[in-house]
Structures are given as structure tokens and as C-alpha cells.
C-alpha positions in Angstrom: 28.2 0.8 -3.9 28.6 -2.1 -5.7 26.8 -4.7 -6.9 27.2 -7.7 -4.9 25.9 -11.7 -6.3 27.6 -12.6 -2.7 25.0 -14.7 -0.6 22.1 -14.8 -4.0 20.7 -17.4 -2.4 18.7 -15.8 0.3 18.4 -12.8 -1.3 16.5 -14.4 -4.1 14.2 -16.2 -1.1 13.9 -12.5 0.0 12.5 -11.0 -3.3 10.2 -14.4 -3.2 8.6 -14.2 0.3 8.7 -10.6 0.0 6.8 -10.5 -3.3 4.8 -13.2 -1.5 3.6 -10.7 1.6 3.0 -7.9 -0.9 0.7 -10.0 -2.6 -1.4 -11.8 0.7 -1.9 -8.7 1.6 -3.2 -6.7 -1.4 -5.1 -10.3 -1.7 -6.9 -9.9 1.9 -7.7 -6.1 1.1 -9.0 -5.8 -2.0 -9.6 -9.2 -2.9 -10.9 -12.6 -1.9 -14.9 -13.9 -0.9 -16.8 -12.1 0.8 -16.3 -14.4 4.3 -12.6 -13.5 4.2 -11.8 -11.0 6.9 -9.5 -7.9 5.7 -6.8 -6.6 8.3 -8.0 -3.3 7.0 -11.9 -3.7 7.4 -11.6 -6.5 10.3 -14.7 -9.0 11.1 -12.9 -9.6 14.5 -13.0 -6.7 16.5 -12.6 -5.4 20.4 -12.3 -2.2 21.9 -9.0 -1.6 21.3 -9.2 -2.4 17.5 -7.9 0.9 15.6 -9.6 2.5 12.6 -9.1 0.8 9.5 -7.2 3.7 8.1 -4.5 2.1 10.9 -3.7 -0.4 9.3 -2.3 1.3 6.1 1.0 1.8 8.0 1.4 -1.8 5.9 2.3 0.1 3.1 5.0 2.3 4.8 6.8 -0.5 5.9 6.0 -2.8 2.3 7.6 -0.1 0.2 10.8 0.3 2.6 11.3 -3.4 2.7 10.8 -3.1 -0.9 13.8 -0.9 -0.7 15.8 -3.3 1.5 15.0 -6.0 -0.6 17.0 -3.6 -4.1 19.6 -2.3 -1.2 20.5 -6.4 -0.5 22.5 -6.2 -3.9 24.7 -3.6 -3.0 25.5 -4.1 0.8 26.1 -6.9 2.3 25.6 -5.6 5.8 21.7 -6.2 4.8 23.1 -10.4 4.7 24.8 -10.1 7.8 21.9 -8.6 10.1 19.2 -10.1 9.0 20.2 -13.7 5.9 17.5 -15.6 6.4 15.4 -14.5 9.1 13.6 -11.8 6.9 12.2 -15.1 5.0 11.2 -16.8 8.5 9.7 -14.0 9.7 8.0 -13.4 6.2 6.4 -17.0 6.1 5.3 -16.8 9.6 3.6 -13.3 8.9 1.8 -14.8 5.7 0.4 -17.9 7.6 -0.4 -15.6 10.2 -3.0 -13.2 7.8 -4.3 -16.6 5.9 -5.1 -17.5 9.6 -7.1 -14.3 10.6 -8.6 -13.6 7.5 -10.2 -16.9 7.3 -11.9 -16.4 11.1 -8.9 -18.9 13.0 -8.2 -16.2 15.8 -6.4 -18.2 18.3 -4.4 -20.2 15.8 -3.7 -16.8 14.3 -2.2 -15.3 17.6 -0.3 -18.1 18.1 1.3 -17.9 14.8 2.2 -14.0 15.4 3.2 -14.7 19.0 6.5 -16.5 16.9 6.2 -14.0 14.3 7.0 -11.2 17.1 9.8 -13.2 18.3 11.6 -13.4 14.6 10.7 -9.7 13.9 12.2 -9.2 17.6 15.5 -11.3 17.0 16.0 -8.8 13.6 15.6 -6.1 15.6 18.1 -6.8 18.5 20.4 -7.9 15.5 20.4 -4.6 13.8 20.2 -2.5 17.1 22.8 -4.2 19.2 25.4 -5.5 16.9 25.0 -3.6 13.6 25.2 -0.1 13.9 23.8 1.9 10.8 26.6 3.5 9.3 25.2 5.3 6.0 21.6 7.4 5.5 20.7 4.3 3.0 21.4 1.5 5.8 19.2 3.8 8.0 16.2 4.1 5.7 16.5 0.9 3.9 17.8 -1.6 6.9 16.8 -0.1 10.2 13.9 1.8 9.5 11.7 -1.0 7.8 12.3 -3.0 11.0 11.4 -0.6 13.5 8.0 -0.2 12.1 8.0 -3.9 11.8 8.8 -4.1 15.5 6.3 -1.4 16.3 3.5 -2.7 14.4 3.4 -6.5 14.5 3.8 -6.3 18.9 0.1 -3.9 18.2 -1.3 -6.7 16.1 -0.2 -8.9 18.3 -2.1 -7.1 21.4 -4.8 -6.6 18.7 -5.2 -10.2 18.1 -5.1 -11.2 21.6 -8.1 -8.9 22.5 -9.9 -9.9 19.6 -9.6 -13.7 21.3 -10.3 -12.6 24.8 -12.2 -9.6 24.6 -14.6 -9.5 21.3 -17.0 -6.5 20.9 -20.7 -7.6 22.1 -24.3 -5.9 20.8 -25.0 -4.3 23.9 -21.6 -2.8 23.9 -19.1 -3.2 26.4 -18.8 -4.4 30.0 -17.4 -2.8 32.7 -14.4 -5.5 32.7 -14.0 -4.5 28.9 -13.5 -1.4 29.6 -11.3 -1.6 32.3 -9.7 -4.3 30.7 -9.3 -2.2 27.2 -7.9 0.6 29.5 -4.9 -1.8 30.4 -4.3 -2.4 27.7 -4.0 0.7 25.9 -2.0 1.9 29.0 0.4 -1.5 28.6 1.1 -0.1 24.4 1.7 3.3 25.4 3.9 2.5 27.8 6.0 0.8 25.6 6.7 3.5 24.6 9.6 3.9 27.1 11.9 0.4 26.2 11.9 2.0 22.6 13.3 5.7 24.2 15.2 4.7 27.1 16.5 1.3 26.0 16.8 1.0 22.0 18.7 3.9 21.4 16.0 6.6 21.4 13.9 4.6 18.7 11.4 7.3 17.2 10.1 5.4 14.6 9.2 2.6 16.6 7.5 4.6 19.4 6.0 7.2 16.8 4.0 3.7 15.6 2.2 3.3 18.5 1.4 6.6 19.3 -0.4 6.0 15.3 -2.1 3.1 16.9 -3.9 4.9 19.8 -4.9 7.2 18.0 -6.7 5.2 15.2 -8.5 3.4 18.7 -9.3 7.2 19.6 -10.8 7.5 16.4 -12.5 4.2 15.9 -14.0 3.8 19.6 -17.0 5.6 20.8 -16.8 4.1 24.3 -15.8 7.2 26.1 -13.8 6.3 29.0 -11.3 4.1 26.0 -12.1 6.9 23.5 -10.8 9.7 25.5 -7.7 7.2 27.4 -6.5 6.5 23.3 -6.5 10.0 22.9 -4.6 11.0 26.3 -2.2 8.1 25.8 -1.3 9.0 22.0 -0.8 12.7 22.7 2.0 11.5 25.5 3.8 9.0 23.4 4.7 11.9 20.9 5.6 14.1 23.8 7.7 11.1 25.0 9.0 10.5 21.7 10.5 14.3 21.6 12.9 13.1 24.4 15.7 12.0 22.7 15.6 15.1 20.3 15.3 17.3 23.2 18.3 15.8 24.6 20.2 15.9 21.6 19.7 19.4 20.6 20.9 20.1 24.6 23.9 18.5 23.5 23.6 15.6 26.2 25.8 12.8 25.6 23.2 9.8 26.6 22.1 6.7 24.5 19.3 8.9 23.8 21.9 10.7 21.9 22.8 8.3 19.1 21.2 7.6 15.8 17.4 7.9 16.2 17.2 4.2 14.4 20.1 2.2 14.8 
């Protein structure tokens, strides 16, 4: 592969907001006052907040952009799905974690509501019209993004129970549980537009089955504790579909490239 100067402008901007996320969020983990909320260690919980050890999926998906962000100057394919949109949807994520760490929960949600919607629009770019035709496109291009996917539609249910639905001293009502129940069941069941619908996307649906079970491992509430633990165990059975079908031989969208 060559190396490409075609389109420097964004992919400079890339390399800047990318350095930029990388360095908010190292900021808001091991850094900052002590009234700045961590995503890691989070002030604002609810009882469907994951443990923190959750959260370090962050660092998957950091070091894979990290490798789309060296990949951009050799393929230009990286331009062509994604240009500029990586640094909207980098900005947005950035105002979104100065929002939540310093205690602005509903301005934060609102900010990651349009996050989800960039992160989304990459997403149906590289699934819909661009194909991954190498192992380096698939790592480097596709994978980063289905995580993203995965993961910022979790914070984004995270956040909105954190608003709506914020853990109390005397520990949770009825409604909050029923309500944390629905919600869990709403993530799991996600799980199906990544298999049935986006190609048979493993990574994406393998992230949420992560998420429930950091809630099974961070709730004691029994009736959410055990529900985590009963909906993570059928996501991965879920996710085994499109390999199942593919060692079968079947010729179904569940058939093609597990990420793109």
C-alpha cells in the first residue's frame, strides 16, 4: 500500500481530534479534581450502570482507531467512508464526557443522543456502501466502528437511566426494577438488528453481551442481577448464529464478512 497525501486535510483533523479523545479521556480517569466524575468510577449511577471494569472496552476501540487513524495514509477507502465525520463524531464525544464528568447529566445525554446519530451515519456508511475488502480494512476501518456503534448506544441507555432512574439510599423501587429489567431486556435485544440486519455483526453484538455482564457483576439487586446474567449468556449464544450458519454452509447475509 502506498502512501497516500490525497485528502491531508482531514486526515490531519483526524490525528488532532483523535489525539484529543485519547487525551479527555485518560484526563477524566486518572486525572482532574476530585468533583470530576470518571466514566470509569461514575458519581452518576442507576441500576443498570456496569462495573467499572466495563468501561475499559475504551481502550479496545482507542487503540484500533489509533490504527485507522496510521491506516488513513495508505488507503483512501478510510476518506471515502468516513472524511470528516470521524472529527464530528469525535468533538461531539469529547463535549459529551466534559458534560458528564462535570455532573451536567441531561445536557450530557443530549449531546450523545447526536453523537449516536454520527457514530450511526459511519456505521451505515461502512456497512451498506463500503464493503471491507482486505483483513487491514476489516480491523482497522470496520472493526473500530462496530464497537463504536455497540458501545456509545450502551452509554447512551446508560446516561439516560442515570437522568431518569438514579440509584437511591434505600435501594431500589419496585418501578426501578421493573423499569431496569426493560431496559436490560431493550440492550439485549439488540442484539438481533446487529445479527439479522448488519450482516451478522459479532463485534457489535459481542459488546453488549460485555455490558450485561459488567451490570451482572456490579448490581446486587437480584431480580436485575440474575436478568444481566440471563440476558448476557443469550447474546453470545445469539452471536454464534452467523458462525453456525456459516460453517453449515448456508448462503444467508449471515454468511458474509462478520464486520463489514
Amino acid at each position: 500500500m502506498p502512501f497516500s497525501h490525497r485528502h491531508w486535510p482531514s486526515k490531519v483533523a483526524n490525528i488532532i481530534v483523535y489525539v484529543t479523545l485519547l487525551s479527555g479521556n485518560l484526563y477524566s480517569t486518572f486525572g482532574g479534581g476530585k468533583d470530576q466524575d470518571s466514566p470509569y468510577d461514575s458519581k452518576h449511577r442507576s441500576y443498570i450502570t456496569p462495573a467499572a471494569f466495563t468501561f475499559y472496552l475504551w481502550t479496545l476501540i482507542h487503540f484500533l482507531l489509533g490504527g485507522m487513524i496510521i491506516f488513513q495514509w495508505f488507503e483512501d477507502k478510510v476518506h471515502d467512508a468516513v472524511g470528516w465525520h470521524f472529527v464530528f463524531v469525535t468533538i461531539l464525544n469529547a463535549i459529551w464526557l466534559a458534560l458528564w464528568s462535570s455532573g451536567h447529566t441531561i445536557l450530557a445525554f443530549i449531546t450523545l443522543i447526536f453523537a449516536t446519530g454520527a457514530v450511526s451515519y459511519i456505521y451505515y456508511r461502512l456497512k451498506e456502501l463500503h464493503a471491507s475488502e482486505s483483513f487491514c480494512e476489516t480491523i482497522f476501518l470496520h472493526l473500530p466502528f462496530s464497537l463504536y456503534h455497540a458501545w456509545i448506544f450502551v452509554l447512551l441507555i446508560v446516561n439516560g437511566f442515570a437522568v431518569v432512574s438514579p440509584v437511591r439510599d434505600d435501594g431500589p423501587s419496585t418501578f426501578q426494577v421493573v423499569l431496569a429489567i426493560a431496559g436490560l431486556v431493550f440492550v439485549g435485544s439488540t442484539v438481533i438488528g446487529y445479527i439479522e440486519y448488519k450482516k451478522g455483526d459479532i463485534a457489535g453484538s459481542l459488546v453488549l453481551a460485555w455490558y450485561l455482564f459488567g451490570v451482572f457483576a456490579q448490581q446486587e439487586q437480584i431480580a436485575i442481577h440474575w436478568t444481566a446474567l440471563g440476558l448476557g449468556v443469550a447474546v453470545v449464544i445469539y452471536t454464534m448464529k452467523p458462525l453456525v450458519s456459516k460453517s453449515l454452509g448456508r448462503n444467508t447475509n449471515e454468511t458474509a464478512p462478520l464486520l463489514g
